[in-house]
Backbone as a ProteinNet text record, in pm:
[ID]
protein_1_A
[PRIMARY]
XXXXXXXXXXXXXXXXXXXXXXXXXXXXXXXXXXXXXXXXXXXXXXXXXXXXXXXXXXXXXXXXXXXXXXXXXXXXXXXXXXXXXXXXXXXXXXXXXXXXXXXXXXXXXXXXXXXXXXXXXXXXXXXXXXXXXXXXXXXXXXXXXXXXXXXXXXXXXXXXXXXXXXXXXXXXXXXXXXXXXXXXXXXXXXXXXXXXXXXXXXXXXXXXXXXXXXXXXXXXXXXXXXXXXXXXXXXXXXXXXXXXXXXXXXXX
[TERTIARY]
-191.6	-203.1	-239.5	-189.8	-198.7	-363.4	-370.8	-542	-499.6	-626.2	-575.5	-728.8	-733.8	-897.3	-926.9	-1060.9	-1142.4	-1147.6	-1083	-1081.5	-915	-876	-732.4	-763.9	-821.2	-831.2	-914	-1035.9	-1147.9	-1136.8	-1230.6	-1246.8	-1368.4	-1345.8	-1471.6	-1454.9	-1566.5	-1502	-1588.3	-1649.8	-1760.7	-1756.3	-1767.7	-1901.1	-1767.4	-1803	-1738.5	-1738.2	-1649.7	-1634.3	-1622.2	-1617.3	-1644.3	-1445.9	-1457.1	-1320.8	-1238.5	-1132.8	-1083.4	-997.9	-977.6	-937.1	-767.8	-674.5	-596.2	-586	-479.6	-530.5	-433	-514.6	-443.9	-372.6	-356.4	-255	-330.2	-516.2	-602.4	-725.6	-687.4	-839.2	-789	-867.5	-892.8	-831.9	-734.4	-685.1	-749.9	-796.4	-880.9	-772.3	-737.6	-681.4	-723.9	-728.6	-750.1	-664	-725.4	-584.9	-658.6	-601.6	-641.7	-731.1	-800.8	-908.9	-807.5	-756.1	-681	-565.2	-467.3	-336.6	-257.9	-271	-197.3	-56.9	32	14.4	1.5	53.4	61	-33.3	-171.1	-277	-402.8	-518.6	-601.5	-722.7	-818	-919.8	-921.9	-962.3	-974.9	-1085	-1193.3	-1321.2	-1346.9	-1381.2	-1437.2	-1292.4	-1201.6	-1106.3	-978.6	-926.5	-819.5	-675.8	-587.4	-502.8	-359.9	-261.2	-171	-62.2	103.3	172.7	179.8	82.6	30.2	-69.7	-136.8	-236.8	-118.5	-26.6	13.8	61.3	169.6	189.1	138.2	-37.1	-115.1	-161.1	-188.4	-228.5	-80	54.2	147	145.2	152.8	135.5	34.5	-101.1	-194.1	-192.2	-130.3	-139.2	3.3	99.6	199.4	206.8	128.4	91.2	-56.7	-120.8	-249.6	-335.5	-336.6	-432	-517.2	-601.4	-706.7	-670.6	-679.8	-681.2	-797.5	-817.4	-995.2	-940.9	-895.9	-849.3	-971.3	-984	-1115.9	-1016.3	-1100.4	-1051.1	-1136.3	-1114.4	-1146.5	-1123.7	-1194.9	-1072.2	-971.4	-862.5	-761	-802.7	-835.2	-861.6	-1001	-1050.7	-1215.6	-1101.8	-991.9	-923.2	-809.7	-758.1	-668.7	-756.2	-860.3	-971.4	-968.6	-1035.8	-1137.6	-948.9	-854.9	-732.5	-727.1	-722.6	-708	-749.7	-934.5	-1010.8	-989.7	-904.2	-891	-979.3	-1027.7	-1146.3	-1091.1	-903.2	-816.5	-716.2	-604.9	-468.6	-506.1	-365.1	-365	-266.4	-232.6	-113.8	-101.1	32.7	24.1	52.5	50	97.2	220.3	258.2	410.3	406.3	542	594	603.9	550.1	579	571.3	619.6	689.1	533.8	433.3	317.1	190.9	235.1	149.1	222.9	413.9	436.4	379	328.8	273.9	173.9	93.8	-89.2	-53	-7.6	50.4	163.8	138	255.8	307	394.1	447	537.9	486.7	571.6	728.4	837.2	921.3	872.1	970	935.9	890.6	780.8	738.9	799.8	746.5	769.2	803.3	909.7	950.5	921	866.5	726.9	774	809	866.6	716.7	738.6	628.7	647.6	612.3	649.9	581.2	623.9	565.4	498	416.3	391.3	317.4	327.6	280.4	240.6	163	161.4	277.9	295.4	436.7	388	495.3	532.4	517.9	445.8	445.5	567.3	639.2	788.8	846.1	871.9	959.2	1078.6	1218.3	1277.8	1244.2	1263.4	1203	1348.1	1409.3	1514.8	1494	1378.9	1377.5	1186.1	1179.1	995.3	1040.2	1109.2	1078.1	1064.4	1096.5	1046.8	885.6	813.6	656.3	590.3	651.3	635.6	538.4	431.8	354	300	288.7	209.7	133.1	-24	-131.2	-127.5	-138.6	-70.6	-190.6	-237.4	-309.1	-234	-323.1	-247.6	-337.9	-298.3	-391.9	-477.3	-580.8	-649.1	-615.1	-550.2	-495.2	-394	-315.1	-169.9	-37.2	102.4	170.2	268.6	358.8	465	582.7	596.6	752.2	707.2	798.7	779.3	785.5	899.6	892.3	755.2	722.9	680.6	547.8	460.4	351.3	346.2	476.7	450.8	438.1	474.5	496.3	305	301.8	181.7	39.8	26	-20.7	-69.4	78.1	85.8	37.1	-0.8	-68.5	44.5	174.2	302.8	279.2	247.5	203.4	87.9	60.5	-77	-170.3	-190.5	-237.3	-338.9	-431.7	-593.2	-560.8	-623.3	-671.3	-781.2	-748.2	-856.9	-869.8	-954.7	-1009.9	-928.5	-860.7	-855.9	-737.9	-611.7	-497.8	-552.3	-650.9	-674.7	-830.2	-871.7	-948.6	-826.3	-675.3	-627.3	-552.2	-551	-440.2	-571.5	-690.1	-805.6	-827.7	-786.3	-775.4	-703.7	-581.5	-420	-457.6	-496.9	-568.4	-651.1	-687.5	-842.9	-733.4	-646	-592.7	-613.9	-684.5	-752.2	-614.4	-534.9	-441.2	-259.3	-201.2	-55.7	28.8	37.3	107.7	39	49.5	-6.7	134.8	95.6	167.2	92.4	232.5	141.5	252.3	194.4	257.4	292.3	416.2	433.8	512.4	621.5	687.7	608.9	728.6	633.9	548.8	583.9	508.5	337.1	333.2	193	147.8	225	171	103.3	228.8	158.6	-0.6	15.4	-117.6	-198.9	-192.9	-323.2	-375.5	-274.6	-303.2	-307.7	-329	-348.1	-549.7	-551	-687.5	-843.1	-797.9	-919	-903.9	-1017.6	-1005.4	-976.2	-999.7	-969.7	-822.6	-769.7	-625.5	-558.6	-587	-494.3	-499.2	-626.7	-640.3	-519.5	-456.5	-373.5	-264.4	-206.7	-90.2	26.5	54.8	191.2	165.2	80.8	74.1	163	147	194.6	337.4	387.1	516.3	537.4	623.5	698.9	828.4	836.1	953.9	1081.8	1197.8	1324.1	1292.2	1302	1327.3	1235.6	1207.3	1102.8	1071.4	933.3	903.4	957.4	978.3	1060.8	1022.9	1100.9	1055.1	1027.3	903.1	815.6	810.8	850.1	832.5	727.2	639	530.2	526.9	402.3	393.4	270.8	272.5	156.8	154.3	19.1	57.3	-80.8	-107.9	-194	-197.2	-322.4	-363.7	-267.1	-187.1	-168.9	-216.4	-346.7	-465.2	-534.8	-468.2	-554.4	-410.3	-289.9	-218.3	-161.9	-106	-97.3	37.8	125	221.6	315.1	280	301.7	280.8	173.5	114.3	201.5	239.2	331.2	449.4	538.6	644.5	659.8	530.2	536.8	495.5	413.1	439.9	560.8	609	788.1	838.5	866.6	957.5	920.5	792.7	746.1	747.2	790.5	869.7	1008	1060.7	1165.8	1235.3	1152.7	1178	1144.8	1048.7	1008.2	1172.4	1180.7	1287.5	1422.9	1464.8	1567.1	1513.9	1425.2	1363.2	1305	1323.9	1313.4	1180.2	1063.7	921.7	845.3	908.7	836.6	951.4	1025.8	1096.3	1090.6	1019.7	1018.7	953	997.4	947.8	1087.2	1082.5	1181.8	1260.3	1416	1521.3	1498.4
869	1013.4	1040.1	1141.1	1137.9	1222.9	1171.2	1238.4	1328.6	1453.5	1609.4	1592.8	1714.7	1751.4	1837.7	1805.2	1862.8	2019.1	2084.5	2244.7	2288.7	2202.4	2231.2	2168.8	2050.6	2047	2035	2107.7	2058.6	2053.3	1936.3	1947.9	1936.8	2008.2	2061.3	2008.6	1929.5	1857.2	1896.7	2003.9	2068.8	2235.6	2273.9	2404.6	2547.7	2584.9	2737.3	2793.9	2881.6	2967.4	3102.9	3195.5	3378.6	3367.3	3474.9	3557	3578.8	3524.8	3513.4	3736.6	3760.3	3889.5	3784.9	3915.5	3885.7	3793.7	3669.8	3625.9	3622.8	3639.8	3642.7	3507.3	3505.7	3355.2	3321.9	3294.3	3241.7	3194.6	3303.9	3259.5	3117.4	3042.3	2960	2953.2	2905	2948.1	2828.3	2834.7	2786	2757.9	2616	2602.1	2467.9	2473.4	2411.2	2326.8	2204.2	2090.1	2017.4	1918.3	1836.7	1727.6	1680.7	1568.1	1446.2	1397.9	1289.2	1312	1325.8	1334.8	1247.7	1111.9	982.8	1003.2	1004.4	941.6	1098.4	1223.4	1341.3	1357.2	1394.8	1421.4	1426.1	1351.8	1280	1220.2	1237.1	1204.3	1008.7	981.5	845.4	845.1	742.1	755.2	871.6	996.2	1141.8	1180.5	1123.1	1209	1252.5	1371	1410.2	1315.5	1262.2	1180.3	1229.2	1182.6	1192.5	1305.5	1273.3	1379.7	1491.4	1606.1	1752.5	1748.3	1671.4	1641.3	1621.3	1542.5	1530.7	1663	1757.4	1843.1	1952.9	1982.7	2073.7	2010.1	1932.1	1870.2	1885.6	1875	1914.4	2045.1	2111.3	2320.2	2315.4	2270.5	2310.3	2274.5	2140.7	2074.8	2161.1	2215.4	2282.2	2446	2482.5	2647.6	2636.5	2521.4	2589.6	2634.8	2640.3	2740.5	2639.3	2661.1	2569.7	2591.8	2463.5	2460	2384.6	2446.6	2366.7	2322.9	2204.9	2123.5	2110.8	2153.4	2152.3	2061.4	1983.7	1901	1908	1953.3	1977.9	1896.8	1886.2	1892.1	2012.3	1991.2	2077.8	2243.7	2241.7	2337.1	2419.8	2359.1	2392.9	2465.4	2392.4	2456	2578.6	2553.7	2639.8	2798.8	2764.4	2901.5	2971.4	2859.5	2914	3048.1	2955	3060.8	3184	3159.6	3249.4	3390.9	3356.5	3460.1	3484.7	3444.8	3469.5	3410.3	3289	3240.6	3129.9	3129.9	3091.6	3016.9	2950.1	2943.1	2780	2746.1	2642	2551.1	2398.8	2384.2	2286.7	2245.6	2111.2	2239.8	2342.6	2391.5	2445.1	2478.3	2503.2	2681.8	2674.2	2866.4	2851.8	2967.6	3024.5	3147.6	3231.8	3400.4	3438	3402.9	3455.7	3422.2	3361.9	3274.6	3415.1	3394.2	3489.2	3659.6	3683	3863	3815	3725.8	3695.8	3622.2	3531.5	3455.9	3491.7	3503.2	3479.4	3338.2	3296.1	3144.6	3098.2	2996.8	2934.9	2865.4	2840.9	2766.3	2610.4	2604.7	2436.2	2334.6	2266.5	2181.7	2048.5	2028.3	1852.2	1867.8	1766.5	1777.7	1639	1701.8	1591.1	1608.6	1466.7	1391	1399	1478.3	1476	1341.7	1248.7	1126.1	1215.7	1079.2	1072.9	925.3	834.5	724.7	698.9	639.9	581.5	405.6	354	192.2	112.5	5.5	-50.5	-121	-132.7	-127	6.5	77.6	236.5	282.5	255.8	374.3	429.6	550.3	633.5	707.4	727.1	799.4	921	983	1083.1	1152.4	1292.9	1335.7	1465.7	1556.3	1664.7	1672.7	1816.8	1860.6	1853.6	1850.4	1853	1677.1	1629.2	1452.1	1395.4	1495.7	1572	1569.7	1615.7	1685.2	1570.5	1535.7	1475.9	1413.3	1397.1	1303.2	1388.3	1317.4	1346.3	1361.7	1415.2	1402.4	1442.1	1339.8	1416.5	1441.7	1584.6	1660.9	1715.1	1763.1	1801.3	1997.2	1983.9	2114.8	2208.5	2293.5	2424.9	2415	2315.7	2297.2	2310.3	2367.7	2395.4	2278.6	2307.1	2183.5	2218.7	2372.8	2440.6	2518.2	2664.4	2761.7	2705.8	2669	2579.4	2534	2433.8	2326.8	2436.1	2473.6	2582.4	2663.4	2723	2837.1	2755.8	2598.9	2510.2	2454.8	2450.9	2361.3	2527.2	2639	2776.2	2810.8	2772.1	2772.7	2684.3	2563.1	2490.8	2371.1	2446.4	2347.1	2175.4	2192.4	2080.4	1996	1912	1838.1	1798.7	1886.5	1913	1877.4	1755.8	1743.5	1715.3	1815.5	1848	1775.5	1720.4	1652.7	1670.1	1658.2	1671.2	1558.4	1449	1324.8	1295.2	1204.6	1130.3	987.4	912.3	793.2	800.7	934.8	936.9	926.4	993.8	983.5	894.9	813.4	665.4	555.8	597.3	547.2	592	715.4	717.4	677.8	664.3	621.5	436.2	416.3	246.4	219.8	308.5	301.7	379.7	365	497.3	594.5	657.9	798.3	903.7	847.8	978.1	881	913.6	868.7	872.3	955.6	987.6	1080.6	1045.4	1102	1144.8	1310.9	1311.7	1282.7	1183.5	1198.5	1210.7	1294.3	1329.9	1279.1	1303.4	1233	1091.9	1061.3	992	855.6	755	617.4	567.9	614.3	601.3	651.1	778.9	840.3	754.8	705.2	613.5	493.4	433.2	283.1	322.3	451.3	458.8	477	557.5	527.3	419.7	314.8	208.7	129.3	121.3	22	75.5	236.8	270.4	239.6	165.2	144.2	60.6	-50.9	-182.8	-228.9	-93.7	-107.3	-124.9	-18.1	7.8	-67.5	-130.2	-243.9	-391	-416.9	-505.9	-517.7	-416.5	-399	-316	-319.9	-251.5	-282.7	-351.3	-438.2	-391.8	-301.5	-285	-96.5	-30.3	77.9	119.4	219.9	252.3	363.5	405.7	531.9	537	669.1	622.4	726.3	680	670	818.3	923	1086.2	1146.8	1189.3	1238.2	1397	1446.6	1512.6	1698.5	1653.1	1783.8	1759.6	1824.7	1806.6	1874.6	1934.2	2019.8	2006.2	2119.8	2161.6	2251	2185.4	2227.4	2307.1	2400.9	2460.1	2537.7	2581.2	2641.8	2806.8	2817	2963.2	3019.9	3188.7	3278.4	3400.8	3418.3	3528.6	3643.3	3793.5	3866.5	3891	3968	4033.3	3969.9	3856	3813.8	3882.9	3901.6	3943.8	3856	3742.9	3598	3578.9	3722.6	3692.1	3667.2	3691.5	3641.3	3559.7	3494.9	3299.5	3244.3	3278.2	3222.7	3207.8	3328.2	3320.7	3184.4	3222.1	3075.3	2983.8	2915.3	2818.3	2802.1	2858.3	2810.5	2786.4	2883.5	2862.2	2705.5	2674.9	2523.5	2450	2453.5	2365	2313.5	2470.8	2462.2	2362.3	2386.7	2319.4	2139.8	2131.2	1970.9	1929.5	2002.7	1940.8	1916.5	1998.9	1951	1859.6	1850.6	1739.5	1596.9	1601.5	1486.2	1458.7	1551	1524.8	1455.1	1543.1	1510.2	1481.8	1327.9	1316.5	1350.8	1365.7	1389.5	1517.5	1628.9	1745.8	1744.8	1857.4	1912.3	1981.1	2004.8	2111.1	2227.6
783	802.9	948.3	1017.8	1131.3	1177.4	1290.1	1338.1	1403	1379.1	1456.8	1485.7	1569.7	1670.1	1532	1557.9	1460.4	1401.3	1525	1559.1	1464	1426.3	1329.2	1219.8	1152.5	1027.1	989.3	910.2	828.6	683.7	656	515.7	466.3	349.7	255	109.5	17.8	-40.7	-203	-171	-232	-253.8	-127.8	-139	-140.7	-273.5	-247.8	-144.6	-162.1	-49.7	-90.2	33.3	23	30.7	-74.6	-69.9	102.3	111.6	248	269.5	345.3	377.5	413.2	462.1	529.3	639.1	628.5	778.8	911.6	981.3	1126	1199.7	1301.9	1325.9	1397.3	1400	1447.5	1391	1221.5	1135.8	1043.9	989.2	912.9	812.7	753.1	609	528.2	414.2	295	191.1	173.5	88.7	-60.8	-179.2	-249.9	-299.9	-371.1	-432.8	-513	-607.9	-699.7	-651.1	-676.9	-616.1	-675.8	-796.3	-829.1	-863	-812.3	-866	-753.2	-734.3	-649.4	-660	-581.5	-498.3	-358.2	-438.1	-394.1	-289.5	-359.9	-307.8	-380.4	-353.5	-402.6	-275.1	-334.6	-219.7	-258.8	-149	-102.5	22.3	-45.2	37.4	124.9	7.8	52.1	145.4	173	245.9	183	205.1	128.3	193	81.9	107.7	7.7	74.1	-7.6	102.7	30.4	91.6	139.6	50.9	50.8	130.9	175.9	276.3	389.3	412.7	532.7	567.7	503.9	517.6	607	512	571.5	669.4	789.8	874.3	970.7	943.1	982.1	1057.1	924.4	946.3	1047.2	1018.9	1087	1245.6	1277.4	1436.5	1456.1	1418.4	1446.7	1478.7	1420.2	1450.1	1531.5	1492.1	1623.5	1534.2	1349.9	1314.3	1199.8	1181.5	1108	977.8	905.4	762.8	758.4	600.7	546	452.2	384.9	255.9	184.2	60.4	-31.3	-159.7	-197.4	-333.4	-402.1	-532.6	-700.6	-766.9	-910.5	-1016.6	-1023	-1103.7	-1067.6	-1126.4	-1256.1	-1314.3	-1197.7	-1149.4	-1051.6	-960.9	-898.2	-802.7	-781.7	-915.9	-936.1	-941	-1045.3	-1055.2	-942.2	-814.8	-674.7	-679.6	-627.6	-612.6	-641.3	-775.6	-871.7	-898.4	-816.2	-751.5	-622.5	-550.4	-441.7	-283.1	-345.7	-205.1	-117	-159.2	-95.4	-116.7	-80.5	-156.2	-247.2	-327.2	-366	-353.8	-314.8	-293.4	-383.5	-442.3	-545.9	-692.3	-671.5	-801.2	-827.4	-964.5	-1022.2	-999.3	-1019.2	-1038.4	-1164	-1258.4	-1385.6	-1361.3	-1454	-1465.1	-1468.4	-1527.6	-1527.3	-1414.2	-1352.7	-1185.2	-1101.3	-1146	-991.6	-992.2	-1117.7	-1108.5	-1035.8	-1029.7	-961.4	-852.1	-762.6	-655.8	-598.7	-459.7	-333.5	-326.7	-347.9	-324.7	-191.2	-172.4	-14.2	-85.7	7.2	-33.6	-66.6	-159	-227.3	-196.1	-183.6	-83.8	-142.6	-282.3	-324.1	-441.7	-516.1	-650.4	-699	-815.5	-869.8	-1024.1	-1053.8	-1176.5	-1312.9	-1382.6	-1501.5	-1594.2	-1632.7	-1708.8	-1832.8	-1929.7	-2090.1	-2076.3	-2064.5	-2055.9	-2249	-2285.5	-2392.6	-2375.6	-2456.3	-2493.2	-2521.6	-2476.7	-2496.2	-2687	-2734.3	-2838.4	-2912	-2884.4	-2918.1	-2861.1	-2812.3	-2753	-2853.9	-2833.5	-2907.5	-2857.5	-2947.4	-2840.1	-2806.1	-2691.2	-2627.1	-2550.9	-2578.3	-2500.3	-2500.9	-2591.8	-2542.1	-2610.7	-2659.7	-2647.2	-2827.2	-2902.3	-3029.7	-3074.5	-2962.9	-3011.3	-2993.7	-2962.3	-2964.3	-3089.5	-3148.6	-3298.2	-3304.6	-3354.9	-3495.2	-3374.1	-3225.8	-3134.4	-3104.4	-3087.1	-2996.6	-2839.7	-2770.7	-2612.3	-2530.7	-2421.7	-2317.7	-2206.2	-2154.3	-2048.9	-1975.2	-1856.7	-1729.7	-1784.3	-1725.1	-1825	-1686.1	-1748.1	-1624.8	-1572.4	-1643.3	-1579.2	-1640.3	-1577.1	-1574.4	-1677.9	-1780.9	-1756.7	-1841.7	-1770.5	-1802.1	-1902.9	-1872.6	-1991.4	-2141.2	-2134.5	-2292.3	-2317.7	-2274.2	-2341	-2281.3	-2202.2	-2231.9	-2355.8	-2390.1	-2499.1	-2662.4	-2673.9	-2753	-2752	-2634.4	-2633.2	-2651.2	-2622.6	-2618.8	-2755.9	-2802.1	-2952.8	-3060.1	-2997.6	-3086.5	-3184.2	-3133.6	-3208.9	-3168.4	-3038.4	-2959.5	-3008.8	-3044.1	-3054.7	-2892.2	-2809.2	-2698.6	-2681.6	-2633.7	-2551.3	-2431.5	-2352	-2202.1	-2169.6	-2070.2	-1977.1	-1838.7	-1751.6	-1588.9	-1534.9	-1531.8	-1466.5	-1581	-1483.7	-1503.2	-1507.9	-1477.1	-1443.4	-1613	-1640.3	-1781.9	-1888.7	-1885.3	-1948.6	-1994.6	-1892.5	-1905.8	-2025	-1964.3	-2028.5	-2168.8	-2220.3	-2351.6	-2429.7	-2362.5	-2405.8	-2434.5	-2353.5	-2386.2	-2480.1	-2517.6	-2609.6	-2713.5	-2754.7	-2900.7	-2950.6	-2835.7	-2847.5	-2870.5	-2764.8	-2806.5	-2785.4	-2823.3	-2831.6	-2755.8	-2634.8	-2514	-2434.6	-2279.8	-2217.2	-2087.6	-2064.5	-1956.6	-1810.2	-1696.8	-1605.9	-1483.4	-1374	-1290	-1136.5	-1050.1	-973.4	-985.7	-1094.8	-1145.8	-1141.7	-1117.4	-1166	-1041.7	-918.9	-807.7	-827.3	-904.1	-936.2	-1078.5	-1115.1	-1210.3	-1160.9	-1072.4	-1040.7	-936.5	-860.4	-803.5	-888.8	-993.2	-1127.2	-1172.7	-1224.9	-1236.5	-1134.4	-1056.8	-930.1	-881.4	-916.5	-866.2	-961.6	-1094.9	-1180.5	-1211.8	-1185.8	-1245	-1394.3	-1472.5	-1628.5	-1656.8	-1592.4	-1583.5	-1524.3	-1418.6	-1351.7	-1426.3	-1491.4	-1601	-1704.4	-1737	-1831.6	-1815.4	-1689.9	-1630.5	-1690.5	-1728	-1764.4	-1940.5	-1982	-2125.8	-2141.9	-1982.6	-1983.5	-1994.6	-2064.3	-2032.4	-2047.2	-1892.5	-1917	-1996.2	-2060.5	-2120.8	-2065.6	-2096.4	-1956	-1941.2	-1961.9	-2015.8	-1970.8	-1777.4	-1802.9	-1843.8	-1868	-1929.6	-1849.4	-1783.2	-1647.7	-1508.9	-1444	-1289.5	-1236.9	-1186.2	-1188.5	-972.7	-972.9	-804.1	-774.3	-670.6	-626	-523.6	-495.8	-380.6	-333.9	-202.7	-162.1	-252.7	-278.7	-350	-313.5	-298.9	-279.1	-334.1	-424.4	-504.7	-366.3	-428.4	-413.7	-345.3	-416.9	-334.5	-183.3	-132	11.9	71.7	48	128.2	276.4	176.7	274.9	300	267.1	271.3	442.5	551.9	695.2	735.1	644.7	652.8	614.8	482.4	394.2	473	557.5	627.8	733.8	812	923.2	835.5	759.5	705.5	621.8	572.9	557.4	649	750.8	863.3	960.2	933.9	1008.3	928.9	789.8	666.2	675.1	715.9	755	897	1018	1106.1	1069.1	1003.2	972.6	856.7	816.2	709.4	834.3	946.8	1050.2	1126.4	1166.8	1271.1	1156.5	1023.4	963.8	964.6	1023.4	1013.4	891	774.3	629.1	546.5	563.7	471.2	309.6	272	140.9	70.9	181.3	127.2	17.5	-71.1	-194.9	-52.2	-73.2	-62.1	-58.2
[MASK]
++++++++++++++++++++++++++++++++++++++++++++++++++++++++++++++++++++++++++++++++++++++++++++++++++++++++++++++++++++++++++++++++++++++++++++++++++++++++++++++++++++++++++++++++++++++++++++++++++++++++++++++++++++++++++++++++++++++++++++++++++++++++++++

């Protein structure tokens, strides 16, 4: 990850913050993200790491204007947003996010798996091959209109948890039958590669072929801060990194 002067990126890895106003192309923009979601973005010894981290460190040494990266759990982060004490990046568009959020163009397209225990595989090709499984899933998160209004509804056998690396841990222990996890098999193998429990027994995991949708991420801001001119130049310096090849692997 590249090093910037202190005066363009800070991070905060804790402490709320006051409701941000409109911002200018000199104040601070406050943005929130998942504390574990590997290989994306995820703290690593107290520092925020991962693609969505390079990004905002990008924007920020590229416009001149300070970002504060704060890492949560996701649900802790999505909230701070939500109230408005500043944006979030790493999350999905749904019809009911876009009445409450301004959204940036597409940053990263991020593979949802189904992972289960090997000899447990089942076939899996759409959300009614669900039916009768226990499933853990991320608490406050997105994973397509369908399968929300399926899972809302209770059709779903749905337990929510704080942590992808607690859930791979229940899935080991037979707590629950399938777990979704995000960031295709790359965010997998960083799960299992980051807990000694889980790497103990890596070779017992499996995704299975079908994943669960592909879920495109992005920077997003409550309405009400009125972030929508932020939003413009950070696209437009999305835009320029995607011709100059800066961030190979932003989304289209």
């Amino acid at each position: 990850m590249p090093t910037l002067p202190k005066a363009l990126f800070w991070i905060l890895l804790a402490t709320p913050l006051a409701t941000q106003v409109q911002a200018s192309e000199t104040s601070t923009i406050t943005v929130f993200a998942d504390e574990n979601y590997p290989p994306v973005i995820y703290r690593d010894q107290q520092q925020p790491t991962g693609f969505l981290a390079d990004v905002l460190h990008y924007v920020a040494k590229a416009q001149g204007q300070p970002i504060q990266l704060i890492l949560y759990p996701w649900k802790r982060a999505y909230v701070s947003a939500e109230y408005g004490k500043g944006g979030v990046v790493g999350v999905s568009k749904t019809a009911p996010r876009e009445l409450l959020f301004d959204f940036s163009a597409p940053i990263y397209h991020d593979d949802i798996l189904v992972v289960v225990m090997k000899g447990h595989e089942f076939a899996f090709e759409n959300l009614n091959d669900l039916h009768g499984k226990k499933i853990g899933a991320q608490l406050g998160a997105s994973y397509g209109t369908e399968a929300d209004i399926l899972i809302n509804s209770q059709t779903l056998n749905v337990e929510r948890d704080q942590s992808q690396t607690a859930r791979l841990g229940k899935l080991l222990r037979g707590r629950i039958e399938a777990a979704f996890i995000g960031n295709g098999q790359a965010g997998l193998d960083a799960l299992l590669n980051s807990d000694p429990e889980l790497k103990a027994h890596r070779d017992e995991f499996v995704a299975l072929h079908t994943p669960l949708t592909r879920d495109t991420l992005y920077l997003a801001f409550n309405k009400g801060m009125h972030m929508q001119d932020y939003l413009q130049r950070f696209n437009q310096t999305l835009k320029q990194a995607r011709i100059e090849h800066k961030l190979p692997e932003l989304a289209d």
